[in-house]
C-alpha positions in Angstrom: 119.8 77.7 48.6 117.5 75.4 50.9 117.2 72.8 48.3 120.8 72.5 47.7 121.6 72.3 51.4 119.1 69.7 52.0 120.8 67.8 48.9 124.1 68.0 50.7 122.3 66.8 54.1 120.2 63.8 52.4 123.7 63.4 50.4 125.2 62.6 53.8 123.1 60.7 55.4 122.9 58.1 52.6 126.6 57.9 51.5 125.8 54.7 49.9 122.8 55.1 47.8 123.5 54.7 44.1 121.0 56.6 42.3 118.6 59.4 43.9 114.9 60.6 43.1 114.0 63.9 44.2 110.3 65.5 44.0 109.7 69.1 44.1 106.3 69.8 44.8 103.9 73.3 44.3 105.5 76.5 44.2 109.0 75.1 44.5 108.0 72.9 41.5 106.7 75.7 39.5 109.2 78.1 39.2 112.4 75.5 40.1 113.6 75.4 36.6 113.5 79.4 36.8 114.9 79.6 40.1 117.4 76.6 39.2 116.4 75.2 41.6 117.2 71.7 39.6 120.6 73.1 38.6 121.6 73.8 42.3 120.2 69.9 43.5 121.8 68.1 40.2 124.9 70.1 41.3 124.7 68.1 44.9 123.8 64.6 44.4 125.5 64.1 40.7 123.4 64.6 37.3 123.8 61.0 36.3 122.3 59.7 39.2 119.4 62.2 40.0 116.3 62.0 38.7 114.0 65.1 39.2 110.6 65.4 39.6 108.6 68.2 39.1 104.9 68.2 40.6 103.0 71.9 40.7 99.6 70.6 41.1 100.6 69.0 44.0 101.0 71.5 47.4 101.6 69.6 50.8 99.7 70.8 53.4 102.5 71.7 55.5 104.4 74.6 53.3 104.3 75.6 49.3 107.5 74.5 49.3 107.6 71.0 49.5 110.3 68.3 47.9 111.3 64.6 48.7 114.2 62.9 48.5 114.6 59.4 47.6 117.7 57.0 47.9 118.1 54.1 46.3 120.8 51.2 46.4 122.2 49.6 42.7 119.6 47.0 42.3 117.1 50.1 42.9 115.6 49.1 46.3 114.8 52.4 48.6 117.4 53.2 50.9 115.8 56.1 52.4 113.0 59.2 51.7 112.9 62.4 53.5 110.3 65.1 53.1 111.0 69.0 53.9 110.2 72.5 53.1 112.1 75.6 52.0 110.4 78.1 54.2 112.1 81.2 52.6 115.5 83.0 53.3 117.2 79.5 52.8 116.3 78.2 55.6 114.4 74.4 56.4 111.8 72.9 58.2 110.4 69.6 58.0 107.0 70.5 59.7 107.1 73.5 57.4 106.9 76.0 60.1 109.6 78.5 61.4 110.9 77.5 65.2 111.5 80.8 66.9 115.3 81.3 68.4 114.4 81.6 71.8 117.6 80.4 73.1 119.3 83.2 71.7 116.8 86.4 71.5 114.3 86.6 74.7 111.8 88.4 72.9 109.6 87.7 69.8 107.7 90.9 69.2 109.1 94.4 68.0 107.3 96.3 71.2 109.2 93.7 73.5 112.7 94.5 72.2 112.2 98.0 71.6 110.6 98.5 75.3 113.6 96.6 76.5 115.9 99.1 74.5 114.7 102.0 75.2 114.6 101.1 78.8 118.2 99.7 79.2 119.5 103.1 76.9 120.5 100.7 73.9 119.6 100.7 70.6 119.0 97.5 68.2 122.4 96.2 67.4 123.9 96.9 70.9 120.4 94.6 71.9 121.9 91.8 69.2 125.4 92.0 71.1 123.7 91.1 74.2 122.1 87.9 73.0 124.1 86.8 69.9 128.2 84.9 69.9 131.4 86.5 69.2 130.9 85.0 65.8 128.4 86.7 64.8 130.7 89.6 64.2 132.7 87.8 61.8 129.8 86.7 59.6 128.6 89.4 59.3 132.0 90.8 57.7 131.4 88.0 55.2 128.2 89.1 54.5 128.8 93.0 53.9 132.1 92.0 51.3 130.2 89.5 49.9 127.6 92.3 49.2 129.9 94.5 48.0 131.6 92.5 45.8 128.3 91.7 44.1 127.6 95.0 43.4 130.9 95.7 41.8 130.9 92.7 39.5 126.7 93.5 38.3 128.2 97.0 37.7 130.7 96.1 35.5 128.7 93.1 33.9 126.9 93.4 30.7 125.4 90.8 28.4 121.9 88.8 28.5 120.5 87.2 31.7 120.2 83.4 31.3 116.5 82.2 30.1 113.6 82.7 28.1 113.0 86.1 28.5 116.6 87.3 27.1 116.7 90.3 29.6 119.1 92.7 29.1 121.1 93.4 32.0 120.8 97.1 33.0 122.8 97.6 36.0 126.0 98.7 33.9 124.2 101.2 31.5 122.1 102.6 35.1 126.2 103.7 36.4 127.6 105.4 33.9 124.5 107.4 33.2 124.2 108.1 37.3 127.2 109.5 37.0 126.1 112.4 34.5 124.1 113.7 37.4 124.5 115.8 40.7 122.8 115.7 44.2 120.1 114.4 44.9 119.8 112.6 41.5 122.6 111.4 41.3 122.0 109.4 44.4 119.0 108.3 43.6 119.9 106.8 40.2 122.8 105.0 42.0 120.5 103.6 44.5 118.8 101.6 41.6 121.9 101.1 39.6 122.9 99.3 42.7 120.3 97.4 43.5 120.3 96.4 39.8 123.2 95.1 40.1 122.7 93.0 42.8 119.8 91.3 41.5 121.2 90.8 38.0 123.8 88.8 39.7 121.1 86.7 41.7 119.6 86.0 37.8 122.3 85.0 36.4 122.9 82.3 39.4 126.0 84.5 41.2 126.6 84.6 44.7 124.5 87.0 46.5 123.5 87.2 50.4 120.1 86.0 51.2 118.5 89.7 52.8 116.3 88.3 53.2 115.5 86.0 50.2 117.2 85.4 47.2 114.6 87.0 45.2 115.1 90.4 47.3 118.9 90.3 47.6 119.5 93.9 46.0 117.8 95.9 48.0 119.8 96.0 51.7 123.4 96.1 49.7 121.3 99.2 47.4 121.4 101.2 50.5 124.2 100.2 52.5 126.6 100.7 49.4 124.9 103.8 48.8 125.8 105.0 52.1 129.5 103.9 52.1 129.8 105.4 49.1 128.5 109.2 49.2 128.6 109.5 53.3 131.8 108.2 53.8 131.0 105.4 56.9 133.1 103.2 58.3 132.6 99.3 57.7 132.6 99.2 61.6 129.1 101.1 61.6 127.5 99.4 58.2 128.2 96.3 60.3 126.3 97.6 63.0 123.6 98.2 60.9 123.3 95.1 59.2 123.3 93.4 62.5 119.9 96.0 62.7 118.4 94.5 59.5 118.8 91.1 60.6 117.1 91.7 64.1 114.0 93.6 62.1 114.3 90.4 59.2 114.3 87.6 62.2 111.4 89.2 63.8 109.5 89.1 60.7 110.1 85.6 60.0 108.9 84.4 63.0 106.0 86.6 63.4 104.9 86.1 59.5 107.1 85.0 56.7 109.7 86.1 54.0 107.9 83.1 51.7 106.9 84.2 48.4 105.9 80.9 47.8 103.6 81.6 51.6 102.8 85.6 51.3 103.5 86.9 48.0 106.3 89.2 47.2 105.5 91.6 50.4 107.2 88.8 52.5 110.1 89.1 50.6 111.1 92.7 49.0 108.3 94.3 51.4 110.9 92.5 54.2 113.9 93.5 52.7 113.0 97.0 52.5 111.6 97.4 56.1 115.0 95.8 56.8 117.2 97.8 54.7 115.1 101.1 56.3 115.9 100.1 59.5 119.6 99.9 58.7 119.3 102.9 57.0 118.2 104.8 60.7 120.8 103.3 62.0 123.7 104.7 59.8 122.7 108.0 60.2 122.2 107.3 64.2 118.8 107.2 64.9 116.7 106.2 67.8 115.5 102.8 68.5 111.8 104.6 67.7 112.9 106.1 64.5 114.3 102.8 63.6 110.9 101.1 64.2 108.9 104.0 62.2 111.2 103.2 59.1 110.9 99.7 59.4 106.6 100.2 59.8 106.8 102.7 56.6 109.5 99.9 55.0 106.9 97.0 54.8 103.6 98.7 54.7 103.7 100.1 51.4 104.0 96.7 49.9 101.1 95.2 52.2 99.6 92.9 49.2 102.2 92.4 46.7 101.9 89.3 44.7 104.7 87.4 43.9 103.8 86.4 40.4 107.5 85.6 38.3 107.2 85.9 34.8 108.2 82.6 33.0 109.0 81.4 36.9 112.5 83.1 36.6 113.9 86.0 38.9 113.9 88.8 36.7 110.5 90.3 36.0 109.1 92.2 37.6 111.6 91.0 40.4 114.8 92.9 39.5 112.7 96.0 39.2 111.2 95.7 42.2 114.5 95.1 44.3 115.0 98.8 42.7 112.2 100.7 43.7 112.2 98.8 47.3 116.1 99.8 47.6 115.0 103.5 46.9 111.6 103.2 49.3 113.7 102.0 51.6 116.1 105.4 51.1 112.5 107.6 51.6 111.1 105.7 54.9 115.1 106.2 56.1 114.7 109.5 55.7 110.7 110.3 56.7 111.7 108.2 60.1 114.3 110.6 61.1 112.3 113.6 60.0 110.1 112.8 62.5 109.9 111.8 66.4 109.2 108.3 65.7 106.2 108.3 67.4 103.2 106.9 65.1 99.8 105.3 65.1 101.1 101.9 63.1 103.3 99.9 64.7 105.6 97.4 63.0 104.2 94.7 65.0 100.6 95.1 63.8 102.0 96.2 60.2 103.9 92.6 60.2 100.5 90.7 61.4 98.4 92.6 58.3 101.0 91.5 55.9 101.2 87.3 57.3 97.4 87.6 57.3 97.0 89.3 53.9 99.7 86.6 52.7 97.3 84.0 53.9 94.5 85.6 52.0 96.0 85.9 48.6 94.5 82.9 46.3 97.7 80.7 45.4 98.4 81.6 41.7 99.8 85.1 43.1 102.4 82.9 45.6 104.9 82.4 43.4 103.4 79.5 40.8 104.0 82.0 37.9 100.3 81.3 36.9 98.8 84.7 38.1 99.7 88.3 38.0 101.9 89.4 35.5 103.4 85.9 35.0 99.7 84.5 33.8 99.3 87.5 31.1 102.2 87.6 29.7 102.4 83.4 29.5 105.4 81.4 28.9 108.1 83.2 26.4 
């Protein structure tokens, strides 16, 4: 997503150029052709007059992420060059770090906001209401249909994913036999059939809601659809609790990172799931401490988790880890409200352990696809 909208920006800016040159650099370069990410760019500035340059060797100091763009008039003179960095969940930064929204939330920290909560007798989304527009509200809509209707179309979506690995899509298969069961089962076997679905869709280059990432976009609509489905709530509160997940999400991007390209897969399906927990509280109406406890349990259980794509594309082990982080999330839901919420971790110091374990992790287990599971199984 953030290299095709900085396409469409540089695309704007240089309305005349004739022919472009555009260098994607480290991780971004790595896996792009997996992620098509050169697909999504070729898309923006024309395939007859892009050139694209792939460079994995080279990481900028600034971010993983890196990529150039370079304009150039019909007699091939530069026009223009500009250098920025897809810094995870879409977004883009040309100094390749995350500026905290400080005009809209006044508080940075998990203990802040939930101090401020449980002093003021609200809980997360009410706290989102205070600081965010009316139009928030509306988005959000957007984003829970478009959700939904990705689940619906991987369920009913068979066939081969696109790439080397000729992954069969399992989502489908996952439904009916869910069905065959009762209780408990049954809703745990819908939980990954949903999430399935979801990420299937993300392989095969269909729309899908960044929650946070791409890469972990099945695991929030996994539980919220799981919800809707056997528990019967009303959009009205799924919206409330999305608006939850994205408080818990922002305050993890701007204390550490949902980069897999930065911290490993723990910044991006570790996220999603603390997120997706949090939501899950929420739902079933628990207190601003509860909701911090699921979101702590959410994220520390994937606390060193490598991102490490096989052949760089988004299907293994990615897809099955949107699964089994859609159904953790469904366990810390339900251990948060079993309890108090009081606990000896907080999410605070669970979300500096993950950026700082991120840091740590050598760079061939940041999404390069040379290390992990990607570097033994080699390209297919």
């Amino acid at each position: 997503m953030a290299p095709a909208r900085a396409a469409a920006m540089f695309r704007e800016r240089q309305e005349a150029a004739s022919s472009f040159v555009v260098t994607l650099y480290g991780s971004l370069a790595a896996t792009g052709v997996g992620h098509m990410t050169d697909v999504a760019i070729l898309e923006v500035l024309g395939r007859e007059i892009t050139r694209i340059d792939f460079r994995p060797e080279i990481f900028l100091p600034e971010h993983p992420n890196g990529m150039k763009f370079e304009a150039f008039d019909p007699l091939g003179k530069k026009m223009g060059e500009w250098i920025t960095f897809s810094i995870g969940g879409g977004d883009l930064s040309d100094n390749g770090k995350r500026t905290p929204k400080e005009d809209i939330y006044p508080h940075s920290r998990m203990a802040e906001i939930l101090d401020f909560c449980q002093q003021n007798g609200i809980t997360f989304w009410e706290y989102v209401k205070m600081h965010e527009g009316d139009d928030l509200w509306d988005f959000l809509v957007e984003a829970w249909g478009t959700m939904q209707a990705a689940v619906e179309r991987g369920l009913e979506t068979e066939g081969v994913l696109p790439g080397g690995l000729k992954l069969q899509r399992k989502a489908a298969s996952y439904y009916i036999k869910a069905k065959g069961y009762q209780g408990s089962m049954q809703r745990r076997s819908m939980t990954f059939a949903f999430a399935l679905a979801v990420s299937e869709e993300n392989a095969s280059g269909g729309t899908v809601v960044t929650a946070p990432t791409c890469g972990s976009s099945g695991v929030i609509p996994a539980l919220l659809y799981l919800n809707k489905s056997f528990y019967d709530f009303s959009d009205k509160r799924v919206i409330r609790a999305l608006a939850t997940a994205g408080l818990i999400g922002n305050i993890i991007k701007t204390n550490a990172s949902i980069s897999g390209a930065e911290v490993g897969c723990q910044g991006e399906v570790g996220s999603a799931c603390a997120m997706a927990a949090a939501a899950g509280v929420q739902l079933f109406g628990g207190t601003p401490a509860q909701i911090e406890y699921a979101a702590s349990i959410g994220i520390e259980h994937f606390l060193g988790l490598t991102c490490d794509p096989v052949c760089g594309l988004v299907q293994v082990p990615c897809i099955e880890r949107n699964a089994f982080g859609a159904t953790r999330a469904v366990d810390a839901n339900m251990y948060a409200l079993l309890s108090d919420g009081k606990h000896l971790v907080s999410f605070d110091t669970v979300v500096e352990a993950m950026k700082r374990t991120g840091h740590d992790l050598p760079r061939l287990y940041k999404e390069t696809a040379e290390g992990g599971l990607a570097g033994l199984m080699g390209p297919v």
